[in-house]
VOGU-3710 file (C-alpha; in Angstrom, 3 decimals, decimal comma):
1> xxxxxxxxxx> 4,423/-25,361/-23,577  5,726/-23,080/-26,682  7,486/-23,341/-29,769  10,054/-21,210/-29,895  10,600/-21,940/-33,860  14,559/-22,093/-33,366  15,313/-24,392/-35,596  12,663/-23,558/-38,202  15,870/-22,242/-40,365  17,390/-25,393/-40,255
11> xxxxxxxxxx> 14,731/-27,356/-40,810  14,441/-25,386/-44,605  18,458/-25,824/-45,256  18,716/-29,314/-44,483  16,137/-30,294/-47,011  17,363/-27,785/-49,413  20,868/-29,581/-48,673  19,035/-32,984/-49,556  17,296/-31,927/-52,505  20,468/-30,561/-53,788
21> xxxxxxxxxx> 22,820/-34,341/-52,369  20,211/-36,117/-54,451  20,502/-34,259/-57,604  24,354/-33,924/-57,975  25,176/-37,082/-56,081  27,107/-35,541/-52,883  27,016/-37,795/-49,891  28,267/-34,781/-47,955  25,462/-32,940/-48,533  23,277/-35,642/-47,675
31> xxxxxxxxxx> 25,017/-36,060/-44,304  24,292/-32,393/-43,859  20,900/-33,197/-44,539  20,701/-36,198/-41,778  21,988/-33,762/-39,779  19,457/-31,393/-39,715  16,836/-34,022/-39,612  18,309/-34,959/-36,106  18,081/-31,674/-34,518  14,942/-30,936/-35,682
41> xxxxxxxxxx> 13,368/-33,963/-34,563  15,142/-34,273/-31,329  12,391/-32,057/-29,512  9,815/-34,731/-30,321  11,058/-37,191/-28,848  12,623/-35,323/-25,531  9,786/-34,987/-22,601  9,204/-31,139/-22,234  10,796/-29,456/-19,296  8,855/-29,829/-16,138
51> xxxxxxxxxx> 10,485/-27,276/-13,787  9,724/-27,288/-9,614  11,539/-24,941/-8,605  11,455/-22,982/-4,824  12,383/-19,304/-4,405  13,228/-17,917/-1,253  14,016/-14,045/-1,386  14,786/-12,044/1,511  15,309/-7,973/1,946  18,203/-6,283/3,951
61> xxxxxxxxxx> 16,024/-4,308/5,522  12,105/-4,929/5,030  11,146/-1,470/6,892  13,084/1,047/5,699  12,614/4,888/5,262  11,537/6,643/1,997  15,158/6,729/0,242  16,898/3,850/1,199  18,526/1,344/-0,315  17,382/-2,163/0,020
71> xxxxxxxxxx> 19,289/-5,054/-1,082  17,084/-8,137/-2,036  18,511/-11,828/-2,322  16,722/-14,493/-4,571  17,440/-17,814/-4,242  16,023/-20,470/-6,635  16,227/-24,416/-6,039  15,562/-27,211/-8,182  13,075/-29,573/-6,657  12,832/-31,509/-9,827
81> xxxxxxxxxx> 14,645/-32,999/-12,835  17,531/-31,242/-14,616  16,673/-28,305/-16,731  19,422/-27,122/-19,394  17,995/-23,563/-19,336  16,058/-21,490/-16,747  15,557/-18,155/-17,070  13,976/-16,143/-13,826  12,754/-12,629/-13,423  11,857/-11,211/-9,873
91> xxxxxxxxxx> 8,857/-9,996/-9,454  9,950/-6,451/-8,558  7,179/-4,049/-6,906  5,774/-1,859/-9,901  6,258/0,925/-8,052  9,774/0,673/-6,964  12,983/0,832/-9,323  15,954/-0,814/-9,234  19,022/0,960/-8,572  21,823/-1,514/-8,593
101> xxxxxxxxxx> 22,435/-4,917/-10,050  19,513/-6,847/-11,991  16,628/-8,942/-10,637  17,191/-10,915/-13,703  19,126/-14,305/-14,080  20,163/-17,692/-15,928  21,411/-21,095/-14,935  21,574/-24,350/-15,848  20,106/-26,457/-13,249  20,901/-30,127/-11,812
111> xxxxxxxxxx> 18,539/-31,744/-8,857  18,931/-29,864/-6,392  21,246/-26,962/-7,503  20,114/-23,690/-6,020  21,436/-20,314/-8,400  21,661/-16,962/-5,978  21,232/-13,524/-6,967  20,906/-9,920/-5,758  19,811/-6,539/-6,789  18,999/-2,755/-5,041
121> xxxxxxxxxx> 15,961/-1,032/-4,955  14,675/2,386/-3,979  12,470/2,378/-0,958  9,890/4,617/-1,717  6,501/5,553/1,045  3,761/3,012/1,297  3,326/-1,066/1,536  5,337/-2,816/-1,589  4,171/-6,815/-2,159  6,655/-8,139/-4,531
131> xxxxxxxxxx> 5,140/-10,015/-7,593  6,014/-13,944/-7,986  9,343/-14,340/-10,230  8,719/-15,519/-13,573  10,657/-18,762/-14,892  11,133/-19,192/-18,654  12,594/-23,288/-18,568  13,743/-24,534/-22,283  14,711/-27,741/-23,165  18,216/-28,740/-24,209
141> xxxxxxxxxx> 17,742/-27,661/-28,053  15,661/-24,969/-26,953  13,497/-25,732/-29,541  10,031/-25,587/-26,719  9,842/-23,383/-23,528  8,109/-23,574/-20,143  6,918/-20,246/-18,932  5,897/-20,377/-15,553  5,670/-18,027/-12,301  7,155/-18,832/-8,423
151> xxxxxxxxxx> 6,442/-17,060/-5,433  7,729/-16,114/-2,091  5,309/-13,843/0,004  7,780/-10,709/0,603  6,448/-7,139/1,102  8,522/-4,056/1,996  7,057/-1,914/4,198  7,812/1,814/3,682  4,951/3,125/6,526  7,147/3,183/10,187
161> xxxxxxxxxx> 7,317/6,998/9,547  7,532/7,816/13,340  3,498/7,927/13,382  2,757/6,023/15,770  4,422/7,999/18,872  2,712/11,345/18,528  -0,537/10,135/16,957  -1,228/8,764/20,460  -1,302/12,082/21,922  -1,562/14,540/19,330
171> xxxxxxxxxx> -4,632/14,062/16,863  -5,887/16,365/14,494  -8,213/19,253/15,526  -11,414/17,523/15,853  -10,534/14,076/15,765  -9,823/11,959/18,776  -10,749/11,276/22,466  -13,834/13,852/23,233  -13,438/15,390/26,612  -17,121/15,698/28,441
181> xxxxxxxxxx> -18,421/18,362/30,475  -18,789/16,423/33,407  -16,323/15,043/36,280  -15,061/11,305/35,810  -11,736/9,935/36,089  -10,180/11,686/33,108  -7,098/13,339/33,526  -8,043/17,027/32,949  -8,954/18,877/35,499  -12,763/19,133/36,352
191> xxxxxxxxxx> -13,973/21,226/39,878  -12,948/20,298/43,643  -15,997/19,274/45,847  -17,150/17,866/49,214  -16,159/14,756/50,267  -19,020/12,375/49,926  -18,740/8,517/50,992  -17,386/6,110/48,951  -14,899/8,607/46,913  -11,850/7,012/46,146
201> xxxxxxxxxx> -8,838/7,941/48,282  -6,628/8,940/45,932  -9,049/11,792/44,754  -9,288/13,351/48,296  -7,148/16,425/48,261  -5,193/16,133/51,340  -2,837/19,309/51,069  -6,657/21,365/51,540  -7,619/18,477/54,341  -3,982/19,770/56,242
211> xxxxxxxxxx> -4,704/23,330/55,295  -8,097/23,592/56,665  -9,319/19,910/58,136  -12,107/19,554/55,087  -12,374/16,526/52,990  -12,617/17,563/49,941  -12,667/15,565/46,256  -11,315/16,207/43,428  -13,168/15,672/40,441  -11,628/15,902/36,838
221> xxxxxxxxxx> -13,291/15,444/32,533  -14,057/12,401/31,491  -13,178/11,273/28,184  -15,468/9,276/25,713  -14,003/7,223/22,581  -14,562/9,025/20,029  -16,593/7,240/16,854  -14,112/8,202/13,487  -14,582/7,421/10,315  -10,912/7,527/8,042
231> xxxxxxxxxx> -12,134/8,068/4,298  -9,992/7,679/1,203  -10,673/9,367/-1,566  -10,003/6,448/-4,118  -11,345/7,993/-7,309  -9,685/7,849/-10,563  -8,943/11,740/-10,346  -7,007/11,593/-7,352  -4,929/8,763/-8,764  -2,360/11,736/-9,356
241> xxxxxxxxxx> 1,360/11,180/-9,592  4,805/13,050/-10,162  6,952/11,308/-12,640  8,261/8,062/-11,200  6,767/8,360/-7,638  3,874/6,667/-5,680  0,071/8,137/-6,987  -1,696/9,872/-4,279  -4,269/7,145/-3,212  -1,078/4,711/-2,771
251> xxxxxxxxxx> 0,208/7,446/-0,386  -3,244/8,158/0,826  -3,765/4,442/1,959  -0,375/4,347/3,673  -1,744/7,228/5,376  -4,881/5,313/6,912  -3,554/2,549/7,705  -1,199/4,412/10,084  -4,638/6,613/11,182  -5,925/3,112/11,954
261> xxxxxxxxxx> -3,439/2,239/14,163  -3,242/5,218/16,136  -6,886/5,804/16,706  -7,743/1,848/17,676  -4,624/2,481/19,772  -6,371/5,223/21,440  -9,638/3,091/22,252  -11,598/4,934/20,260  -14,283/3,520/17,769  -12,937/3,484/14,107
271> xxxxxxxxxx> -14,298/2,954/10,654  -13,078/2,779/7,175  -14,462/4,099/3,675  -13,455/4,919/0,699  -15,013/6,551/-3,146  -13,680/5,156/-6,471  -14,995/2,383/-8,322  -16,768/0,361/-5,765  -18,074/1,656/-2,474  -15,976/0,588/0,474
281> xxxxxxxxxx> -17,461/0,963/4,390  -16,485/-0,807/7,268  -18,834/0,074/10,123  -17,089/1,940/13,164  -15,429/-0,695/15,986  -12,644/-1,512/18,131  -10,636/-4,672/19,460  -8,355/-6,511/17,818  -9,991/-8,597/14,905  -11,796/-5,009/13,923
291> xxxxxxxxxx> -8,436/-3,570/13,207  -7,773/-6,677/11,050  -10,767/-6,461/8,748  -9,431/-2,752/8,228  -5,922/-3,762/7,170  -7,708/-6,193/5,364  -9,663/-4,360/3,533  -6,764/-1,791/2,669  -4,668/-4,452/1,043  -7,557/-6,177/-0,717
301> xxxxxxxxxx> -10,361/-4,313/-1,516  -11,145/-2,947/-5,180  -11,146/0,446/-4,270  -7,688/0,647/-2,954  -6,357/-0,891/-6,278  -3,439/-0,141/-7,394  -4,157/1,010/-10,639  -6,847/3,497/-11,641  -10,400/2,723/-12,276  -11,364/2,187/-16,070
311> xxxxxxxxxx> -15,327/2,841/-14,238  -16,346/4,697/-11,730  -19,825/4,577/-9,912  -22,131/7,844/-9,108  -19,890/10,146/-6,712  -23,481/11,849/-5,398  -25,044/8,118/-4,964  -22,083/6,759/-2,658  -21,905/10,325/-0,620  -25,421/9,526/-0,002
321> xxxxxxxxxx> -24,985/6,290/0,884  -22,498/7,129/2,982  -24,446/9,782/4,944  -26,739/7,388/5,897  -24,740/4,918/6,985  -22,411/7,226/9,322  -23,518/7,374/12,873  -24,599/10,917/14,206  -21,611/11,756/16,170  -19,148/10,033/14,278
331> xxxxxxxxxx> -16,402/12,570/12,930  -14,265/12,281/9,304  -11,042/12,071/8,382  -10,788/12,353/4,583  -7,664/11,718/2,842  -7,228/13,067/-0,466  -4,901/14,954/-2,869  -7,900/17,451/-3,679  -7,511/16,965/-7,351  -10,901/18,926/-8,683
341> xxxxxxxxxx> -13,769/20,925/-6,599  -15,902/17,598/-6,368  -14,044/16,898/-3,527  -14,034/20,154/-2,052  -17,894/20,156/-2,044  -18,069/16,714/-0,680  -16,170/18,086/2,204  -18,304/20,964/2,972  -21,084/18,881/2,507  -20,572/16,368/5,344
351> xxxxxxxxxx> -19,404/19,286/7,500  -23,225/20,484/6,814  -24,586/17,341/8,224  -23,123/17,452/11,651  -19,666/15,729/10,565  -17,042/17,036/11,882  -14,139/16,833/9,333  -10,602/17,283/9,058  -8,820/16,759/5,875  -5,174/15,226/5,142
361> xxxxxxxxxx> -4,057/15,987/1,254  -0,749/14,746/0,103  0,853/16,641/-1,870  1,682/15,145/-5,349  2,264/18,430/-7,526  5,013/19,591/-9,260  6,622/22,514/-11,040  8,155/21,047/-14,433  5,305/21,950/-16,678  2,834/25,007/-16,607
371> xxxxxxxxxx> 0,111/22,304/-16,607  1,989/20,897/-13,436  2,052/24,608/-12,297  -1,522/25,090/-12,937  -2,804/22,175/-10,908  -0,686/22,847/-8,050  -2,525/26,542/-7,828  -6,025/25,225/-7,978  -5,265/22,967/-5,365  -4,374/25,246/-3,007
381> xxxxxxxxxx> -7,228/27,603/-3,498  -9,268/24,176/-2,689  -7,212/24,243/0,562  -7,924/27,861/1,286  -11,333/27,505/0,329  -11,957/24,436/3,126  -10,191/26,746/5,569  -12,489/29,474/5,326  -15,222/26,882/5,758  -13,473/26,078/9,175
391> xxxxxxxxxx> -12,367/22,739/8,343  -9,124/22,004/9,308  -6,746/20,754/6,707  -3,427/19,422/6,672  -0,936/19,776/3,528  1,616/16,679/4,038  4,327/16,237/2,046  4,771/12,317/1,503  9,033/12,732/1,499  8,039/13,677/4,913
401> xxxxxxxxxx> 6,754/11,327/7,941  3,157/11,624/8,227  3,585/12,413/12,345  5,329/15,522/11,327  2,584/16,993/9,387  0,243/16,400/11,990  2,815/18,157/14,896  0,935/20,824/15,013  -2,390/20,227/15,475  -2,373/18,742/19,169
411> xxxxx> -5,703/19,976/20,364  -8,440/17,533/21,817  -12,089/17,823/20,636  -14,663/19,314/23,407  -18,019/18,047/23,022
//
């Protein structure tokens, strides 16, 4: 509970007005003087506002495309006594903007009144939790306030790019399913043999068996799950933004959750990490409640914040600690807008150790300033100079759905 001071003003007339009654004998201004006594001391003996109050908001569309515009309802009902003057701000996304109407609004409320509004907002790439809505509730001389906050778990999610169709069959170079160098039942072609007992009939080739009267058996690759590790590069350089859009590591998060998906989709054995403030590592796995610690962790841990560290640890202590803790085999997919040559080195470095890496770097450079202009060049001599290094790397524009970029990388690793 708050003064608001309103009727500090009238508090100094109406003894003014007294003083003045008294000396010149006015009754008037005496009355004026009661007056003002009344209203200011009607707040002290009125109970302060106790507002319970429900809020149920819902989203014309709460998976839309980058671009969009999504119309969001807020209702608010009074679940307690009456309240002369609510006022109630949605909690809109900080990263979205409203484009029509106002999430704000004011009522006066009776038991059980409920006060609808609506507003627009600009859909822009990633996951969006709306904030609670916060409720300023003032008595009836609004002499003391209530501010309080009410929420509704709403999130808009800006991620069903089209990703997860051709992720399932086109991965990057080096990442995926690996196809062995020995005959299983994978679905690449291996060698045709003799016929030995206990082969499956369906692998007998019986147009050669017509031909020529041989059983014969086809054999064909096997495929292993492959052990991948998606890493986001979370530190506060790459927390790079154009004016009014996402930062990269907001777009970069979006971008492994819907790795996630695809790769646990694809039965292969998946990890998450990240660099930035604190250290994050979830050890390589599959199945169901796996995939849940890693969208867990992406909505929740410190390092996927959405605001950029004020600290940062050691970058050379967590690639080391990293290094140990990947398994031999396992390959990397780093995500990053490549935003100085720490990165860069980082990537080369892994490479070094027997990790095979691929890179995904949204681009959030622009053209407005020569600063702007300058960054944008350095970055791509960071992409050229990972492509010499053999280290496949794909520029994706975030206006763009992230299955796009990745189009046109569809081959399989070979171990």
């Amino acid at each position: 509970m708050t003064e608001t001071h309103r009727w500090r003003g009238v508090i100094a007339l109406s003894l003014a007005a007294g003083a003045v009654g008294l000396a010149v004998d006015r009754p008037s201004m005496l009355l004026l003087a009661v007056i003002g006594v009344v209203f200011a001391a009607y707040p002290r003996v009125v109970a302060d506002p106790e507002p319970k109050l429900r809020l149920e908001r819902r989203l014309s569309n709460s998976t839309p495309r980058p671009g969009d515009e999504v119309t969001v309802t807020v209702t608010v009902t009074n679940e307690g006594g009456f309240l002369p003057d609510v006022r109630i701000v949605d909690g809109v996304p900080a990263l979205l903007s409203v484009s029509g109407g106002s999430p704000r609004d004011g009522a006066v409320f009776w038991p059980g009144r409920s006060v609808r509004f609506s507003y627009r907002i600009q859909a822009k790439h990633g996951k969006h939790p709306f904030e609670p809505a916060t409720v300023v509730a003032r008595d009836l001389s609004g002499a003391r306030e209530v501010e309080t906050t009410v929420a509704a778990d709403t999130e808009l999610d800006c991620t069903a790019t089209g990703a997860e169709g051709p992720l399932r069959d086109k991965t990057l170079d080096q990442v995926g399913r690996i196809v062995a160098q020995k005959g299983g039942s994978g679905i690449e072609f291996h060698r045709i043999r003799e016929y030995r007992a206990g082969d499956a009939m369906h692998r007998i080739d019986w147009n050669r068996y017509a031909r020529t009267g041989s059983l014969t058996t086809v054999e064909y690759r096997e495929e292993n799950a492959a052990t991948v590790v998606v890493l986001v590069d979370a530190r506060q350089v790459a927390y790079r933004a154009t004016t009014d859009e996402p930062h990269a590591v907001a777009y970069s998060v979006s971008a492994a959750e819907q790795l996630l998906a695809s790769l646990h989709r694809d039965r292969n054995l998946v990890g998450l990490a990240a660099f930035g403030c604190e250290q994050c590592w979830l050890e390589p796995g599959a199945g169901r409640s796996h995939r849940a610690n890693a969208q867990r962790l992406l909505a929740t841990h410190t390092a996927f914040a959405s605001l950029p560290p004020t600290e940062e640890a050691d970058h050379g202590e967590q690639v080391e600690q990293l290094r140990t803790r990947l398994p031999s085999a396992a390959q990397v997919v780093l995500l990053s807008p490549l935003s100085d040559q720490t990165i860069v080195e980082t990537a080369r470095r892994l490479d070094a150790y027997g990790h095979r890496i691929s890179v995904i770097s949204p681009d959030v450079t622009a053209d407005e300033s020569v600063g702007q202009r300058l960054a944008g060049v350095e970055r791509e001599n960071r992409l050229s100079e990972l492509r010499k290094a053999d280290i496949p790397v794909v520029e994706w524009d975030p206006e763009t759905p992230l299955a796009a970029a990745l189009l046109d990388r569809p081959r399989r690793v070979r171990a």
